[in-house]
N, C-alpha and C positions, 0 to 999 in steps of 0.2 A: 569407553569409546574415545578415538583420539578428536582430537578439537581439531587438526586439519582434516578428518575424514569426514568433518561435520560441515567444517568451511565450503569444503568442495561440493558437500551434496547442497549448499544453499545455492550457490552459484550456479551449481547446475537445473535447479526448480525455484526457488524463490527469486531469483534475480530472474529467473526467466519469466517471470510473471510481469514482474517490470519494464520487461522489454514490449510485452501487450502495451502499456499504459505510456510510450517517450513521445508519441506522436502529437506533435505542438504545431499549431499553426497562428503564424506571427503577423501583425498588421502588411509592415513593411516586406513579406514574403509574396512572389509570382502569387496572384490569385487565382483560384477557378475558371474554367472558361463559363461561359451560360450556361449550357448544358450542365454545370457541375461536377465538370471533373477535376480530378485531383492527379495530383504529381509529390514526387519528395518533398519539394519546396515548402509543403502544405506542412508537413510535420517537422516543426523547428519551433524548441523553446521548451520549457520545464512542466510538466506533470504529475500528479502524488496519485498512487497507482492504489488498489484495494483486490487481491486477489483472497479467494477461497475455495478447499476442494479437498480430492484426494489419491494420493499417492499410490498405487499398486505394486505387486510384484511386477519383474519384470525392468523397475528403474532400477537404476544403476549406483543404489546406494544401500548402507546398512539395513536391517529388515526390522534394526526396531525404531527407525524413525519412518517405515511404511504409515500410512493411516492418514490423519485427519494435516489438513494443509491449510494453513493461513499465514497473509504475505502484505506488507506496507511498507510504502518507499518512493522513491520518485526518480523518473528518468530525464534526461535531457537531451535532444537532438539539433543538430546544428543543420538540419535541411538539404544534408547532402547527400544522406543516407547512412551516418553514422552516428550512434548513442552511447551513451557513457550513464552511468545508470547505479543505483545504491539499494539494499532493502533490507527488510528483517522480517525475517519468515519463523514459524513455528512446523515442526514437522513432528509429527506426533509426539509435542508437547516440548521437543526439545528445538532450544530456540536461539540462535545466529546470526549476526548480520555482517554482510560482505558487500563487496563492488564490481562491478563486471561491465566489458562492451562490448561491442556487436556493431548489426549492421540492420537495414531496414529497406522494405523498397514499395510504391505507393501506387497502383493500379489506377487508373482514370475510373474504375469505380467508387473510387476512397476502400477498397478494399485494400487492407496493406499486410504482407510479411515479415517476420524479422526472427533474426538469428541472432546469438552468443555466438562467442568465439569456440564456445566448448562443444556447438554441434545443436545446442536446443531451440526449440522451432516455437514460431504463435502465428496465427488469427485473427487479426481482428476488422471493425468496422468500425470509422471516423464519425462521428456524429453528432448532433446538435450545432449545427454553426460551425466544427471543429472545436468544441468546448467540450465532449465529451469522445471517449471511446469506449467499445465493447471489445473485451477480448477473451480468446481462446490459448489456451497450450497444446500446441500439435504435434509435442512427443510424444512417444509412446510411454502406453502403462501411467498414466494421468488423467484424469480429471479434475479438471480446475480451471476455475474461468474469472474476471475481473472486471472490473471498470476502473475510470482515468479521469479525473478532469484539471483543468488547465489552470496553472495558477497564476503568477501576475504578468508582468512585463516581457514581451516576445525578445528575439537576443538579436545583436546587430548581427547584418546580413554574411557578412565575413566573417564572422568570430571562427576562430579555430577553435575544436571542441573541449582539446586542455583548458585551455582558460574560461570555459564556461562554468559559473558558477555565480551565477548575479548574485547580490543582496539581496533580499528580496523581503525577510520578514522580522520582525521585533517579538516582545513581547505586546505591543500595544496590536500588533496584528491584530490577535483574539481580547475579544472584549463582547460583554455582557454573557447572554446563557446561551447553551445550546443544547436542544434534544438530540436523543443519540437510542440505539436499535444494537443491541449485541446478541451474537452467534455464536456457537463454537460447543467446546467439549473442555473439561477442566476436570483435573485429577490431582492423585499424589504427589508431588507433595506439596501441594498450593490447597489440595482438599485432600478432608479423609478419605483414605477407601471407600467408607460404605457413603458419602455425598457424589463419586464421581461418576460424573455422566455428563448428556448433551448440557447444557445450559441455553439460556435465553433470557434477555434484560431490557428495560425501557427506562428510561426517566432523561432527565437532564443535569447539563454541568456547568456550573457558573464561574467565570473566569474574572479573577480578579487583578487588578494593577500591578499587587504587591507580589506576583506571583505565586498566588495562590489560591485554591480553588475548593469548591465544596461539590459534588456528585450526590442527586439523588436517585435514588433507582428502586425498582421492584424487578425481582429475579426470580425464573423458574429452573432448579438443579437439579437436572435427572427426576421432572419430573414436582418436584416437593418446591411449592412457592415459599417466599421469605414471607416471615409469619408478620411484619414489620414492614414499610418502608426503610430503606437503606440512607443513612445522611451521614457519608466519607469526608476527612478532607483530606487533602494534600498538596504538593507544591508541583508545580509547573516552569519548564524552560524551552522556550523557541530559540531554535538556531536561528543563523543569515540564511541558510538554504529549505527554510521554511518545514524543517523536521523540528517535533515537538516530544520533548519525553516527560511523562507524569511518574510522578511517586507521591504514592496513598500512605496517608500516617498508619496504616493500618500494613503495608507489607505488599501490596498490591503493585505495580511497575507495569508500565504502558511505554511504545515506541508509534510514534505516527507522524504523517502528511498533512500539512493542511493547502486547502484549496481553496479556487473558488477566490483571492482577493480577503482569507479569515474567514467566507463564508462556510466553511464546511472542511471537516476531518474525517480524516480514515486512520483507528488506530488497529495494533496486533499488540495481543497481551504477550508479554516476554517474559513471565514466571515460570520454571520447569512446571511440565504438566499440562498445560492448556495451548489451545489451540482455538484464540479466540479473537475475531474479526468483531470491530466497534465502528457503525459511522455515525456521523454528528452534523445535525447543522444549524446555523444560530436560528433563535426565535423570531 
């Protein structure tokens, strides 16, 4: 399969999932009337997105990356109704990440739409104070749906949308542990054959200064629990734009968002074969 025909199918579903989660509303942004209505204005400033689902015939991409969809990233709005937006999505296990913008527009319900350039549509509903969103994908031949929340500092009122890209996080961001809840499906060649199936996982991960980290977990794969508690380590890098990528001494590779001020991430596991949504939030 070509790598641009992979490119393209990210941008056209995983970055569109992204496009759910760019809705930021900034201090110094028009406010609400009483009644609580919303406008563009409302969605302006940075967001780390957590989509999961699944792909159908029907979309407009190769048919062996149909199936199981999982999608982490973050988008940015400048409050005028246009987003500029990043992700890394898994699409039946094969996994990609690109960049893509669009356009958005904000209903005085806080219901809002938004488009890609490429034609893909979402759904969704502003919520918790504007520190949260719910969102939908309303292409066809999809099912997949996400949440959003808001990460630090809203962006000055004029900023043009190029130059948006604050500073925003360190390593010292994250510190001490965080529980975390994984989902998804995991195959060859991340697992044997005869292990591949759904998966599901609990435990926690402790973040250390040195960049470095220790994961405890208990996993249920296709069914068959670890016979053991799981204690991984590996090392850990935070970007400026608040994207974090893990690498397990054991082989294992994580791409994600963190949220929330360091309280809370959303990773997608990026090893061929899985198709695997992690969220986390500290203790």
């Amino acid at each position: 399969m070509k790598l641009a025909t992979i490119s393209r199918s990210l941008v056209a579903l995983g970055l569109a999932c992204a496009a759910y989660a760019g809705h930021a509303h900034a201090e110094d942004a028009a406010p609400p009337s009483r009644d609580g209505a919303c406008n563009n204005a409302d969605l302006r400033g940075t967001y780390g997105f957590t989509a999961r689902g699944i792909t159908l015939d029907g979309v407009p991409i190769p048919p062996t990356l149909l199936g199981p969809f999982a999608s982490t990233g973050s988008a940015t709005y400048d409050g005028e109704g246009h987003v500029s937006l990043a992700a890394t999505a898994s699409f039946n296990g094969v996994v990609q990440s690109a960049a893509a913008s669009g356009t958005y527009e904000v209903g005085p319900d806080c219901i809002y739409t938004s488009s890609l350039s490429n034609g893909t549509t979402f759904r969704g509903v502003i919520a918790n104070n504007r520190q949260e969103l719910f969102i939908l994908q309303t292409s066809p031949a999809t099912v997949i749906a996400g949440t959003a929340q808001k990460l630090n500092a809203a962006l000055p009122r004029a900023a043009d949308l190029a130059a948006v890209r604050p500073a925003r996080c360190t390593d010292r961001t994250l510190r001490g542990t965080y529980a975390f809840i994984a989902e998804g499906f995991a195959g060859p060649p991340t697992l044997p054959p005869e292990a591949a199936g759904p998966l599901a996982g609990v435990g926690t991960v402790a973040y250390d200064a040195d960049g470095s980290f220790l994961l405890t977990a208990q996993r249920s794969v296709n069914g068959a629990l670890d016979p053991t508690l799981l204690a991984l380590r590996g090392q850990y890098e935070v970007q400026r734009d608040c994207s974090i990528e893990m690498q397990f001494d054991v082989g294992f590779n994580f791409s994600g968002a963190i949220t929330n001020g360091g309280k809370e991430i959303g990773f997608v596991e990026t090893d061929p074969g899985t198709t695997l949504l992690v969220k986390a939030k500290r203790l």
